[in-house]
TIRO-923846 format. One line per 5 residues: number of its first residue (from 1); their letters; for each residue x negated, y, z of C-alpha. Coordinates in pm, 1 decimal. Layout:
<nodes>
NUM	A	X/Y/Z  ...
</nodes>
This chain:
<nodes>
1	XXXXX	0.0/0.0/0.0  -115.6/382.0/-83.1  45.9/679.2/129.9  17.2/1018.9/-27.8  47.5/1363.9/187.3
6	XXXXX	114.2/1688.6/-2.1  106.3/2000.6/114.9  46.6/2350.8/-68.1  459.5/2417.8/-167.8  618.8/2753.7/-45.8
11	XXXXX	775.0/3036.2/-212.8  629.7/3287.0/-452.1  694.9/3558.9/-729.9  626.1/3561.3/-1062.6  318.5/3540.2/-1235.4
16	XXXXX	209.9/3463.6/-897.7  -49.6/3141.2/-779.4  -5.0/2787.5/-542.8  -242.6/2544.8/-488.5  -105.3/2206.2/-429.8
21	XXXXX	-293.5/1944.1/-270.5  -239.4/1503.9/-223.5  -431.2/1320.1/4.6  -464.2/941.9/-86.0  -481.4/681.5/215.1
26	XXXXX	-465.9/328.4/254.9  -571.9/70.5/-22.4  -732.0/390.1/-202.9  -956.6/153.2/-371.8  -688.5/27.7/-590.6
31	XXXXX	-604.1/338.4/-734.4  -637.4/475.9/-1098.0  -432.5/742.0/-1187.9  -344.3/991.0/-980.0  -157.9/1318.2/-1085.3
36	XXXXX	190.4/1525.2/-1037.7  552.3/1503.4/-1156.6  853.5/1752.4/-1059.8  1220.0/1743.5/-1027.0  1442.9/2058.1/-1070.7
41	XXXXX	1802.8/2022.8/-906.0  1980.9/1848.3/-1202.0  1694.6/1737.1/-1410.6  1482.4/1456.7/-1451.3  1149.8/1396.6/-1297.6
46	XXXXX	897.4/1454.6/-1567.5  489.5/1473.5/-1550.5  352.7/1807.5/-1496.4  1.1/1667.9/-1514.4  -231.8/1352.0/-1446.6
51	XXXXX	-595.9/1231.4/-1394.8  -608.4/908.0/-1563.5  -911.0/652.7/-1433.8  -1224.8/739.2/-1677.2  -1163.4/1110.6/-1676.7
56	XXXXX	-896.3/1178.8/-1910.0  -664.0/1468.7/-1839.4  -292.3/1485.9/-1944.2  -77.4/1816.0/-1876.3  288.7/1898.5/-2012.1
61	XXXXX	277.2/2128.4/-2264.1  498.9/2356.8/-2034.8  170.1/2384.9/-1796.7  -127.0/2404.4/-2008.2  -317.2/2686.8/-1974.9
66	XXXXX	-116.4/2796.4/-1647.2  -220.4/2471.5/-1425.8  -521.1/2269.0/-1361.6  -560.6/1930.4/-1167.0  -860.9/1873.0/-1050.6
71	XXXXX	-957.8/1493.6/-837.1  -1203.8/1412.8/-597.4  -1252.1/1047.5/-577.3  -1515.0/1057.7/-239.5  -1219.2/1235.8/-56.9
76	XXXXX	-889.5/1072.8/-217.9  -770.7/1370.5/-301.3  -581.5/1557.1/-637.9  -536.8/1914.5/-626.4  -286.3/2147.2/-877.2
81	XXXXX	-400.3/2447.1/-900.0  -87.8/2667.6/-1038.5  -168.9/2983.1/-1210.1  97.3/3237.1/-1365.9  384.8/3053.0/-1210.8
86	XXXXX	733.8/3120.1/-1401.8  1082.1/3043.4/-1263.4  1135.2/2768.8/-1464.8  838.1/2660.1/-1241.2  1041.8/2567.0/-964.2
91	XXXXX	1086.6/2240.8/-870.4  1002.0/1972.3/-582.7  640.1/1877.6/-702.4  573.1/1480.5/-584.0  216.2/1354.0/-609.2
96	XXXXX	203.2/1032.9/-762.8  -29.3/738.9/-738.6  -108.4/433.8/-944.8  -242.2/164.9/-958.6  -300.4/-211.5/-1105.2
101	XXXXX	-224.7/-295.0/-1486.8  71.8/-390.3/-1709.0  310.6/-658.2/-1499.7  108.6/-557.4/-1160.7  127.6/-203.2/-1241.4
106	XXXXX	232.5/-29.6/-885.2  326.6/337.0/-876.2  307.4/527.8/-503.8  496.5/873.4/-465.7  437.5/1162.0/-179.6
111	XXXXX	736.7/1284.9/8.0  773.0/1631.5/-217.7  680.6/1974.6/-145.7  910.1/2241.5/-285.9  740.2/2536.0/-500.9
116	XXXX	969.4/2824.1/-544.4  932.0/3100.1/-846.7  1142.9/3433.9/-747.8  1197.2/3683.8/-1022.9
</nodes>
């Protein structure tokens, strides 16, 4: 099993910045990807950005150029740094873990922490 903390959400105005941090613990050795996703009241969860294992980097289109994830291995940790934040922003951001391949694939989530755009 893999728990994952976040912390970082809160409110704040356009064009504004967050920094959202996910702290890995357990069987962190088992991990390979590790990135965020986030859910706007109504919509589906989709990826806001990921770390895959090797070093490859996927954002949403919607981020890139506004957010960067960055992933420390030594300390278990992924961090989104959120630049130029819009209201469409807002969302519960969940950090997401995972692990294992094809049929064994396992995918770990964080509790949420809510980021909040005013205008």
């Amino acid at each position: 099993q893999v728990q994952l903390v976040e912390s970082g959400g809160g409110l704040v105005q356009v064009g504004g910045s967050l920094r959202l941090s996910c702290v890995a613990s357990g069987r962190i050795f088992s991990i390979n990807d590790m990135g965020w996703y986030r859910q706007a009241p109504g919509k589906q969860r989709e990826l806001v950005a990921i770390h895959i294992s090797g070093g490859r980097i996927n954002y949403a289109d919607s981020v890139k150029g506004r957010f960067t994830i960055s992933r420390d291995n030594a300390k278990s940790t992924v961090v989104l740094q959120m630049n130029s934040l819009k209201p469409e922003d807002t969302a519960a951001y969940y950090c997401y873990a995972g692990s294992g391949y094809g049929s064994s694939r396992l995918a770990y989530w964080g509790q949420g922490t809510q980021v909040t755009v005013s205008s």
